[in-house]
N, C-alpha and C positions, 0 to 999 in steps of 0.2 A: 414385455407384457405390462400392461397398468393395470395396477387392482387399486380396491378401496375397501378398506377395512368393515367387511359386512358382520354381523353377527347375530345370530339366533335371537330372535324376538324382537330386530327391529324394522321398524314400517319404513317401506321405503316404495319410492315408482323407478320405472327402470323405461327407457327406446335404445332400441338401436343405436348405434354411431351415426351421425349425419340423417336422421329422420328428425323431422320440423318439433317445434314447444308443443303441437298440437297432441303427438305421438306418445308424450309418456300413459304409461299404463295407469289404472285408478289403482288407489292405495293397494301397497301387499304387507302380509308380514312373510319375513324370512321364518321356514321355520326345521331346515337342519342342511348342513354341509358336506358335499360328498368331495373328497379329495381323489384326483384324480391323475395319471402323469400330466402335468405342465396343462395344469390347469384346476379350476377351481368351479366347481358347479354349487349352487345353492336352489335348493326348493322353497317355495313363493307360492304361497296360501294368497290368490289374488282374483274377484268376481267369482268366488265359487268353485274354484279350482286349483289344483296343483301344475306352478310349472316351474321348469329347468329352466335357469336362464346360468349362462356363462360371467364371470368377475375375470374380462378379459378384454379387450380393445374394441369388440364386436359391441359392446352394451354399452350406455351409461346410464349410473345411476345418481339417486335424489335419497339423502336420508330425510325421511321427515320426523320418525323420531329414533333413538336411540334407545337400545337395551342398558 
């Protein structure tokens, strides 16, 4: 499994694995982490909404900034 050290309050865009430069998402903030067996979920304050994305080989992610 690949992660990348995310952390609470920072802006980041996230695509899928193997989806195009066009695909990442418009800014999100992270904004709390649910640990889970063998795996790692983070909530993402992003357009208006809360979503689940996976810190797991399925995503990558872009810090734009850091906490």
């Amino acid at each position: 499994m690949t992660t990348i050290d995310l952390k609470v309050g920072d802006l980041i865009s996230f695509k899928p694995v193997g989806f195009g430069n066009e695909d990442w998402s418009n800014p999100g903030i992270v904004l709390e982490q649910y640990l889970a067996p063998d795996d790692e979920l983070w909530v993402v304050y992003v357009d208006g909404m809360k979503c689940v994305v996976h810190n797991n080989e399925h995503y990558e992610f872009m810090h734009l900034t850091s906490s």
